[in-house]
DOPA-357960 format. One record per residue (C-alpha): residue in one letter; z, y, x. Coordinates in Angstrom, 2 decimals. Example, Ala and Ser with C-alpha at 12.3 -4.5 7.8 and 13.67 -1.06 7.14 Angstrom:
<nodes>
{residu: a pz: 7.80 py: -4.50 px: 12.30}
{residu: s pz: 7.14 py: -1.06 px: 13.67}
</nodes>
This chain:
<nodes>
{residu: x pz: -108.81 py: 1.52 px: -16.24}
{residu: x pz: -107.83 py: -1.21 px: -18.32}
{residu: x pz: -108.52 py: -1.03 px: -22.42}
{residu: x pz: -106.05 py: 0.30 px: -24.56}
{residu: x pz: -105.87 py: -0.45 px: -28.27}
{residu: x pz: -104.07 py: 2.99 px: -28.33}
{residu: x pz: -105.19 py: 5.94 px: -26.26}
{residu: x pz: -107.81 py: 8.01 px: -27.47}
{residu: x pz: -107.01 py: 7.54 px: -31.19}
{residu: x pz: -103.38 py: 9.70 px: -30.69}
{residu: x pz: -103.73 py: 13.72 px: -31.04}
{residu: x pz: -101.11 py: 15.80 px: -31.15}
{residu: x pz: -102.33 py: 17.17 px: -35.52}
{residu: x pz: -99.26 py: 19.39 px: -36.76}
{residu: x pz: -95.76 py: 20.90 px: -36.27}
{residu: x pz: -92.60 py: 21.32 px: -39.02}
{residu: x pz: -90.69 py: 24.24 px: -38.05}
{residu: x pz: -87.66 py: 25.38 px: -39.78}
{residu: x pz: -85.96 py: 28.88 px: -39.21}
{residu: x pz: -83.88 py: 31.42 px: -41.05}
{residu: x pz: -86.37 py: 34.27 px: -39.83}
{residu: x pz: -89.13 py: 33.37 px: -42.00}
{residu: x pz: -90.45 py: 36.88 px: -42.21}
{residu: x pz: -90.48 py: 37.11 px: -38.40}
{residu: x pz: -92.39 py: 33.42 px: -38.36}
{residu: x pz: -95.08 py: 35.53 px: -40.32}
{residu: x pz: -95.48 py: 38.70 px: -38.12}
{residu: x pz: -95.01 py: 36.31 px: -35.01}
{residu: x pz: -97.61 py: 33.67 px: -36.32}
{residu: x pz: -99.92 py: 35.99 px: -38.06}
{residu: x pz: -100.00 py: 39.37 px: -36.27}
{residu: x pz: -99.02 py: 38.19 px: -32.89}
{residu: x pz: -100.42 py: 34.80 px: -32.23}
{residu: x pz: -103.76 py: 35.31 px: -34.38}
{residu: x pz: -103.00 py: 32.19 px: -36.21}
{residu: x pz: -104.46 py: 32.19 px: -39.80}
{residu: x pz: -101.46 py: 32.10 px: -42.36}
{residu: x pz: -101.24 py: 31.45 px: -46.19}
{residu: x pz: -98.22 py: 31.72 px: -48.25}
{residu: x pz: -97.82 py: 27.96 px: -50.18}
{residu: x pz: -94.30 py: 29.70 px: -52.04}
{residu: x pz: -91.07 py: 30.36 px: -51.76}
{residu: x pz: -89.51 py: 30.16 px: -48.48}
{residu: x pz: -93.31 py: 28.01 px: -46.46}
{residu: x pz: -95.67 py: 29.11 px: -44.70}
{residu: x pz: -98.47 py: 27.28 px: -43.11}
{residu: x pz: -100.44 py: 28.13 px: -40.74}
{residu: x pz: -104.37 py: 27.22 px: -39.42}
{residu: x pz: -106.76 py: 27.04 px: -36.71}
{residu: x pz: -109.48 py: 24.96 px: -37.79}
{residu: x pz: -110.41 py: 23.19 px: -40.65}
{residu: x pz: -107.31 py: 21.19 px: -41.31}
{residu: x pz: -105.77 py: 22.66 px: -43.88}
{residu: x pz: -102.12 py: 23.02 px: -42.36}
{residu: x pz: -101.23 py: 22.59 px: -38.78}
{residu: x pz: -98.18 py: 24.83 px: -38.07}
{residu: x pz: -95.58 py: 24.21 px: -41.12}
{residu: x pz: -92.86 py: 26.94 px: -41.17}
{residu: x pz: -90.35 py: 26.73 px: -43.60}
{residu: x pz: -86.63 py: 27.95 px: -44.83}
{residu: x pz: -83.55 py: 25.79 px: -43.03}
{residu: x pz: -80.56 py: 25.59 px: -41.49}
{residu: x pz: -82.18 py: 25.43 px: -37.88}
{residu: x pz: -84.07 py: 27.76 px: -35.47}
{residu: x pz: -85.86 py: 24.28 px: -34.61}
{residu: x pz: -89.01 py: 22.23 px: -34.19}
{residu: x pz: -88.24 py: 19.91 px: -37.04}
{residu: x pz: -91.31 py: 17.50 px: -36.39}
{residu: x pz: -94.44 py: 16.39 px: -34.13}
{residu: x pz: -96.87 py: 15.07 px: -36.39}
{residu: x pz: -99.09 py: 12.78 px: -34.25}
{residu: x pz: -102.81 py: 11.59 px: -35.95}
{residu: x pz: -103.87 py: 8.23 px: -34.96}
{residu: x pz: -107.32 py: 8.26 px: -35.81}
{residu: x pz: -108.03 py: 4.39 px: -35.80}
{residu: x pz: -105.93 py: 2.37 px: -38.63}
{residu: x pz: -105.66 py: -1.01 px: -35.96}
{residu: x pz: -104.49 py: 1.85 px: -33.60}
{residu: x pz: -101.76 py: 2.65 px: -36.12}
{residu: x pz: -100.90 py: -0.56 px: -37.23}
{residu: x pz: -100.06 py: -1.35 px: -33.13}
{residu: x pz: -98.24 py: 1.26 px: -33.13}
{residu: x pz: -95.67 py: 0.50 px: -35.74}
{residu: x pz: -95.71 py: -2.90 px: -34.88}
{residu: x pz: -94.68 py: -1.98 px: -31.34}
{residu: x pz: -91.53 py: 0.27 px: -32.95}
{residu: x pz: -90.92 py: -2.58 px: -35.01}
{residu: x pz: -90.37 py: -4.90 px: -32.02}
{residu: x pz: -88.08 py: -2.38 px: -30.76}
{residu: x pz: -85.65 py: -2.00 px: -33.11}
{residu: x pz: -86.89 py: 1.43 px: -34.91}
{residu: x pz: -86.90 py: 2.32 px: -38.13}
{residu: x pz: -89.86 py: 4.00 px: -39.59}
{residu: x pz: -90.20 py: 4.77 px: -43.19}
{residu: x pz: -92.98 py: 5.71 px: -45.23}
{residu: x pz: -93.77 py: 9.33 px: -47.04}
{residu: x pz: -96.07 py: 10.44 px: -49.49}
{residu: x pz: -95.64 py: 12.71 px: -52.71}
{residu: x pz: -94.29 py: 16.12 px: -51.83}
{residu: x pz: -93.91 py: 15.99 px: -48.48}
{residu: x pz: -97.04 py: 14.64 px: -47.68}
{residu: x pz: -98.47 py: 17.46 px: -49.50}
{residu: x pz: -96.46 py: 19.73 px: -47.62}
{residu: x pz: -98.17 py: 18.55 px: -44.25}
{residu: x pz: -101.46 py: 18.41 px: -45.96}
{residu: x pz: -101.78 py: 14.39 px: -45.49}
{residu: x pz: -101.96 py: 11.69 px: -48.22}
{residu: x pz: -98.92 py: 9.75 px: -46.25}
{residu: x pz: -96.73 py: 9.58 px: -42.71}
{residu: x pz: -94.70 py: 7.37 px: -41.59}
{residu: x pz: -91.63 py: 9.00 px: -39.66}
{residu: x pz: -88.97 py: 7.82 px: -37.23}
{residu: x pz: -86.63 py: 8.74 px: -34.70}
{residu: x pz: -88.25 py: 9.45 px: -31.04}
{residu: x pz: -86.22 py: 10.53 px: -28.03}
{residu: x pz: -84.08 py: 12.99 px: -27.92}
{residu: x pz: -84.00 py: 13.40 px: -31.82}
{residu: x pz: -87.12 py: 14.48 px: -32.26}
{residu: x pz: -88.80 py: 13.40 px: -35.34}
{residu: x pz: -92.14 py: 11.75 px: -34.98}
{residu: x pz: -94.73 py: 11.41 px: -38.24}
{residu: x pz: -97.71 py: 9.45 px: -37.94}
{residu: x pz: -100.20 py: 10.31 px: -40.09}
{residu: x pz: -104.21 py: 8.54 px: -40.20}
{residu: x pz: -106.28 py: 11.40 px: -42.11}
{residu: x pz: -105.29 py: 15.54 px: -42.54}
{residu: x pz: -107.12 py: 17.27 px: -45.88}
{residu: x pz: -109.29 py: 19.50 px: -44.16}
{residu: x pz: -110.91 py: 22.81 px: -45.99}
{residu: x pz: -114.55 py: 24.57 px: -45.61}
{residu: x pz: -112.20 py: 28.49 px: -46.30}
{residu: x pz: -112.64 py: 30.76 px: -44.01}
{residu: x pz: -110.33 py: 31.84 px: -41.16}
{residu: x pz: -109.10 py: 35.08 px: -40.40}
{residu: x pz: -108.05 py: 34.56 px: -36.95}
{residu: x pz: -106.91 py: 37.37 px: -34.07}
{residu: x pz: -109.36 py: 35.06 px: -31.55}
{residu: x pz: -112.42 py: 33.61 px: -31.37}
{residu: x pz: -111.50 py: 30.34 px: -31.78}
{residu: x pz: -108.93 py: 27.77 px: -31.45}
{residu: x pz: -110.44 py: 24.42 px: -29.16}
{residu: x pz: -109.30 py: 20.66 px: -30.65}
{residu: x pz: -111.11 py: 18.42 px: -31.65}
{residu: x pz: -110.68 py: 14.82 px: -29.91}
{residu: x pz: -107.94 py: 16.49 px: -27.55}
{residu: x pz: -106.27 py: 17.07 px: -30.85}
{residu: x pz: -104.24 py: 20.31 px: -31.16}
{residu: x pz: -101.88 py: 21.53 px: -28.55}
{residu: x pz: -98.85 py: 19.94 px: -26.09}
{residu: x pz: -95.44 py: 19.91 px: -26.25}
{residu: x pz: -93.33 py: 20.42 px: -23.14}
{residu: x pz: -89.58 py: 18.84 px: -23.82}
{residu: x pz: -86.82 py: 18.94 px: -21.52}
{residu: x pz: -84.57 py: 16.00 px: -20.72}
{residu: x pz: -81.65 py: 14.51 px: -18.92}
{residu: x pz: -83.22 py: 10.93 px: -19.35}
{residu: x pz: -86.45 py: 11.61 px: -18.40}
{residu: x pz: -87.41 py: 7.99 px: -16.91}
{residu: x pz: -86.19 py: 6.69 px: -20.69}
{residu: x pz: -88.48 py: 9.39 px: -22.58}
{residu: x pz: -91.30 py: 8.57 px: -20.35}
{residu: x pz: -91.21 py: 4.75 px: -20.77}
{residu: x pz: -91.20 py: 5.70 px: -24.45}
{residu: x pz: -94.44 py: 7.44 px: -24.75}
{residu: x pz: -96.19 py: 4.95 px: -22.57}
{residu: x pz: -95.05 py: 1.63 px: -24.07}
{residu: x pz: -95.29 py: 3.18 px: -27.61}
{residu: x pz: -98.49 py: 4.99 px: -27.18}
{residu: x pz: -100.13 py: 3.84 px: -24.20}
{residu: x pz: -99.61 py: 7.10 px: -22.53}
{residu: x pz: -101.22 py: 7.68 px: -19.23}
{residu: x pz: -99.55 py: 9.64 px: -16.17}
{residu: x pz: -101.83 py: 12.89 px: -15.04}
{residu: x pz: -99.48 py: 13.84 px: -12.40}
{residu: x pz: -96.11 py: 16.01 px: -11.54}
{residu: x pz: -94.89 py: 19.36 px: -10.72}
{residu: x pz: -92.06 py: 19.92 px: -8.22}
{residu: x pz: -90.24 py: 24.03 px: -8.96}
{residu: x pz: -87.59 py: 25.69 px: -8.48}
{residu: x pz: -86.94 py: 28.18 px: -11.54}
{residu: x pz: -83.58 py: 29.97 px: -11.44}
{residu: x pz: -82.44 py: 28.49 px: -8.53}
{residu: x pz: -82.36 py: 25.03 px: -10.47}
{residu: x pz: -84.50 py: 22.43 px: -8.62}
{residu: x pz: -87.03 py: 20.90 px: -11.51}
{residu: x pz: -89.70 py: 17.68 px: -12.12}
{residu: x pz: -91.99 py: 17.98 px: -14.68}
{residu: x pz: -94.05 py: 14.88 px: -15.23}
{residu: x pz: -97.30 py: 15.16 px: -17.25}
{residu: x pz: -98.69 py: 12.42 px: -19.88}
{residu: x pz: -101.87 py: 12.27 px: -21.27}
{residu: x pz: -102.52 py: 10.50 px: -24.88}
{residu: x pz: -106.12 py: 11.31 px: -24.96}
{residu: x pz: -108.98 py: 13.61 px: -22.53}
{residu: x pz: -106.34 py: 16.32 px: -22.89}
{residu: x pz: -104.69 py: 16.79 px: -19.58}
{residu: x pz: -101.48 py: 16.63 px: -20.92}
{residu: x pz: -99.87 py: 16.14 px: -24.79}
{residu: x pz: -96.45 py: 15.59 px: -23.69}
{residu: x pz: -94.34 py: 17.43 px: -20.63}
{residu: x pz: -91.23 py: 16.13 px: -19.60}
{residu: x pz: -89.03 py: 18.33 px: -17.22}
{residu: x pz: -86.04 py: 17.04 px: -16.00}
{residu: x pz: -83.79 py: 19.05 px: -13.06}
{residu: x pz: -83.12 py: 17.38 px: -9.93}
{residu: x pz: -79.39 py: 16.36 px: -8.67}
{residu: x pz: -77.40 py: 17.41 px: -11.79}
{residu: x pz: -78.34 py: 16.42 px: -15.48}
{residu: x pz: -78.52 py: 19.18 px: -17.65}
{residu: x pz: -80.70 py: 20.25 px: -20.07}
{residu: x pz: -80.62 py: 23.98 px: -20.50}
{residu: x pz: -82.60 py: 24.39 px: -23.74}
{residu: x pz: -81.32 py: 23.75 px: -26.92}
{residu: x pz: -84.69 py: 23.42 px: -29.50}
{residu: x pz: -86.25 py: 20.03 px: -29.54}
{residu: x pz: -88.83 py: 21.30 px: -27.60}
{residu: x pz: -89.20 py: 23.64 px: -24.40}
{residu: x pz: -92.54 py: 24.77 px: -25.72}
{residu: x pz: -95.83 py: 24.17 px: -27.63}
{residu: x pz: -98.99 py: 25.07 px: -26.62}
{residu: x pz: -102.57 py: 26.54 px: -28.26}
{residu: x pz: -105.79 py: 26.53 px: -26.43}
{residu: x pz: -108.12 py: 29.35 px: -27.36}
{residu: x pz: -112.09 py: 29.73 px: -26.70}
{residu: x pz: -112.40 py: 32.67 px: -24.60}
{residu: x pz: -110.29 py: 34.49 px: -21.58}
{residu: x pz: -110.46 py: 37.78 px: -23.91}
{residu: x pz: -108.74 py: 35.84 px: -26.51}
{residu: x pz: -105.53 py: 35.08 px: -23.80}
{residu: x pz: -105.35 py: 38.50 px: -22.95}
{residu: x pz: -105.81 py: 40.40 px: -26.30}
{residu: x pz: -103.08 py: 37.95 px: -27.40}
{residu: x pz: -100.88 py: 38.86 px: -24.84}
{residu: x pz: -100.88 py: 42.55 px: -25.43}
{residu: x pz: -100.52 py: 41.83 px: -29.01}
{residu: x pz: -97.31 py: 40.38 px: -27.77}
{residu: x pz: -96.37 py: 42.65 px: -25.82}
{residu: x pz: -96.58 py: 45.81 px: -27.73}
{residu: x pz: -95.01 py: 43.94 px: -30.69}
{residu: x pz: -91.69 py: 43.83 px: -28.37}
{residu: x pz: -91.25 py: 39.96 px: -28.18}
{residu: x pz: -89.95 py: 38.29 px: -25.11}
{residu: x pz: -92.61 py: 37.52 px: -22.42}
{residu: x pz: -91.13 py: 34.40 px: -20.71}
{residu: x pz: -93.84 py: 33.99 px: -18.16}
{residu: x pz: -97.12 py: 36.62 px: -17.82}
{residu: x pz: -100.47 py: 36.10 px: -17.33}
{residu: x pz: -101.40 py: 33.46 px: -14.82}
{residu: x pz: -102.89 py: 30.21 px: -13.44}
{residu: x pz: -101.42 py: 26.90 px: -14.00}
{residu: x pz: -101.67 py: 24.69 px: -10.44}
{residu: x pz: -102.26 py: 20.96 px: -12.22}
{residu: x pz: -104.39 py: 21.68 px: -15.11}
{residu: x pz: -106.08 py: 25.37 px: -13.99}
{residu: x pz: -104.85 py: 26.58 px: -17.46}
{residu: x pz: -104.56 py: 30.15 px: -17.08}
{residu: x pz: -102.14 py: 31.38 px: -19.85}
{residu: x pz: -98.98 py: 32.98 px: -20.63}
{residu: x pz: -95.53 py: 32.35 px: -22.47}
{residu: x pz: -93.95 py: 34.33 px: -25.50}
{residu: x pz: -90.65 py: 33.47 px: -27.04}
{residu: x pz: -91.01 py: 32.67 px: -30.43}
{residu: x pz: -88.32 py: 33.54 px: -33.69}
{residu: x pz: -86.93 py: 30.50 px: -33.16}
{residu: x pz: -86.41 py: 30.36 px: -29.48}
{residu: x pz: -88.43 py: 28.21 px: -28.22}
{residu: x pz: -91.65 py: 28.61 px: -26.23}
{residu: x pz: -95.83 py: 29.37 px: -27.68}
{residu: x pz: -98.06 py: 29.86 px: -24.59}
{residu: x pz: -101.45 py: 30.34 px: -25.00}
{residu: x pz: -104.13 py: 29.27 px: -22.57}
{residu: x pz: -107.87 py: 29.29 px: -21.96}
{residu: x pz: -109.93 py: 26.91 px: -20.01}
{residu: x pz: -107.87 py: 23.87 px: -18.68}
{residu: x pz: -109.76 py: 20.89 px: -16.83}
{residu: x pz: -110.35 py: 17.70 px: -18.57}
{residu: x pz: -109.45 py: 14.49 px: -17.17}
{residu: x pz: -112.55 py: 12.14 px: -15.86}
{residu: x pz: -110.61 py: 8.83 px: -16.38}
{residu: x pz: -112.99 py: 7.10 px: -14.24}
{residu: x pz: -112.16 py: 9.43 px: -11.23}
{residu: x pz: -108.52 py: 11.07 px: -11.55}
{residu: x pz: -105.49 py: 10.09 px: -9.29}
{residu: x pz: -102.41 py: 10.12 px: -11.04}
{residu: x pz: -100.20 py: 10.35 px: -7.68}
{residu: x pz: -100.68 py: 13.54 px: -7.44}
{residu: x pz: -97.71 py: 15.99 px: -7.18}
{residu: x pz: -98.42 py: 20.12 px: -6.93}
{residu: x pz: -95.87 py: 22.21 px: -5.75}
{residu: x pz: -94.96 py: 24.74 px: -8.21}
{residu: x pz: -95.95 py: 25.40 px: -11.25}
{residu: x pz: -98.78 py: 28.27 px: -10.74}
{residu: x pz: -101.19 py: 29.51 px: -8.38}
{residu: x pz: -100.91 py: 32.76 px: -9.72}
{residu: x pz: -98.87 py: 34.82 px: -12.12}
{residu: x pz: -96.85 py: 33.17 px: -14.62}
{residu: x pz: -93.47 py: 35.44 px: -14.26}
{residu: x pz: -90.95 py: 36.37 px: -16.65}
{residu: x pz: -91.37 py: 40.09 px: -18.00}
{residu: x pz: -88.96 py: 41.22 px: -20.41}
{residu: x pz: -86.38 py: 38.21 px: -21.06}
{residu: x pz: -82.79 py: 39.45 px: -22.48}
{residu: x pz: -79.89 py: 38.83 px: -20.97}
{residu: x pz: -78.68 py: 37.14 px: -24.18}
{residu: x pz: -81.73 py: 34.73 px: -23.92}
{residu: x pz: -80.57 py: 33.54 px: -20.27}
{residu: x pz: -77.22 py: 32.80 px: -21.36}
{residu: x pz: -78.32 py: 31.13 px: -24.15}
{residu: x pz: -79.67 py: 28.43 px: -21.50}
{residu: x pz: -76.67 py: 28.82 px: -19.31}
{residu: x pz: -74.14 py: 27.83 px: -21.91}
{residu: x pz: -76.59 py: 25.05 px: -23.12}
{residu: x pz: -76.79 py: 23.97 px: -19.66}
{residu: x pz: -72.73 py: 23.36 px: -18.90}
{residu: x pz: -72.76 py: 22.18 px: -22.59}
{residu: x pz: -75.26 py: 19.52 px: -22.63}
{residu: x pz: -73.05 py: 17.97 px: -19.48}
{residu: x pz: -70.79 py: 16.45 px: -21.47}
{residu: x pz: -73.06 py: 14.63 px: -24.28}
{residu: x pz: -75.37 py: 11.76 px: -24.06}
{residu: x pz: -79.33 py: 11.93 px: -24.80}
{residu: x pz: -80.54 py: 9.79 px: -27.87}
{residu: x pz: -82.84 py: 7.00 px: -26.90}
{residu: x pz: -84.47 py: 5.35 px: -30.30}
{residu: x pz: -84.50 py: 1.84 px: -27.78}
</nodes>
């Protein structure tokens, strides 16, 4: 594998939120995830898992939405590449500190505009804290893998692809062919570190649509022990949220894990165990068929929840995708 000046210093570090449902963010976050919360005034919360002081940002807007992906690059010649390559490109990046850098619990980003209008921050360093947590698990694993993926739907998903691996030497761990709902669907896996996958792109075969209308599908935690997916889940469960997909066993990464529907409509799923990639070994051609090996079915979805899709679906037909280049 040849040398990149790029992968291995990129980890997925923190997520901007906004919603309307704050108070629901906290019992969903808090109560039902296991997350550890604190209250940083009116109208944010933040939320950790490890010693970096924030890593899930909720606060007041006009959205349900997942306002930002905040990306760490942990080598400065790795983020000076970086924005040089989205310089040579055309994209504009611009450069925080002051308030909102305090806000995501960094000196300074820099921000821009990735595909599908999802707003990227680079970041080099988070504050990090010695409190304790309160958590509702044993432990949250990241580390070097940094701290979840993001699965995003798209209707240009050979655009959104070439963006993650010219910008940040992202490396392909393979594909899933499904069928959900009748709709035929691709979801390509990319890799920005030993993490099997950071970024998911889905894309439905035959017809472009895009049936989901958050910035992202969904985000994902991985938690230290099997007792830790399951308690989770039945916290979920008896709390009445929706239960997208149960308990089961991912066919690609061996993940097993299940899906709840958050306040703001999108996607958590928590998971336990997924393999890590040997880079010296893997084969990238592979392509499973179907998502799971086991499990993994939708419990207790509404009916207004699955025409929430539909009508995003025939929508999103007649409107372009944004492609920063």
């Amino acid at each position: 594998m040849n040398a990149s000046p790029v992968f291995g210093n990129v980890h997925t570090g923190y997520a901007v939120i906004t919603t309307r449902k704050l108070d629901e963010w906290k019992r969903f976050g808090r109560d039902a995830l296991g997350l550890h919360m604190d209250e940083r005034g009116p109208g944010i919360v933040t939320f950790r898992v490890d010693d970096h002081e924030r890593r899930l940002i909720v606060r007041v807007g006009d959205s349900e939405d997942y306002a930002s992906l905040g990306l760490q690059v942990t080598s400065r010649a790795a983020l000076d590449e970086v924005l040089r390559r989205l310089k040579a490109r055309g994209v504009a990046v611009s450069e925080h500190g002051g308030t909102e850098a305090e806000l995501r619990g960094v000196d300074r980003f820099w921000s821009f505009t990735g595909p599908k209008r999802q707003t990227i921050e680079l970041f080099e360093t988070a504050r990090t804290t010695a409190e304790p947590l309160e958590l509702g698990m044993s432990g949250f694993l990241t580390g070097e893998a940094g701290l979840f993926h993001v699965a995003i739907t798209s209707k240009d998903p050979d655009r959104m692809i070439d963006f993650w691996q010219e910008i940040f030497d992202a490396r392909l761990s393979d594909k899933i062919e499904e069928t959900m709902s009748g709709v035929d669907m691709l979801i390509t896996f990319l890799r920005l570190n030993e993490r099997h996958h950071s970024i998911a792109v889905a894309r439905t075969k035959g017809l472009k649509l895009d049936p989901i209308p958050t910035k992202i599908q969904h985000m994902a935690f991985q938690v230290g022990e099997m007792d830790d997916v399951t308690r989770a889940f039945e916290r979920c469960r008896s709390m009445g949220y929706e239960i997208a997909m149960s308990m089961g066993q991912h066919t690609n990464d061996r993940e097993v894990s299940f899906y709840v529907v958050s306040p703001s409509g999108f996607e958590v799923e928590i998971g336990w165990n997924p393999l890590v990639v040997n880079e010296d070994e893997w084969d990238p051609e592979t392509v499973h068929q179907g998502t799971s090996i086991w499990g993994h079915k939708p419990l207790n979805l509404t009916f207004a929840h699955k025409m929430g899709q539909f009508r995003t679906g025939i929508a999103s037909l007649f409107r372009s995708e944004y492609r920063p280049f």
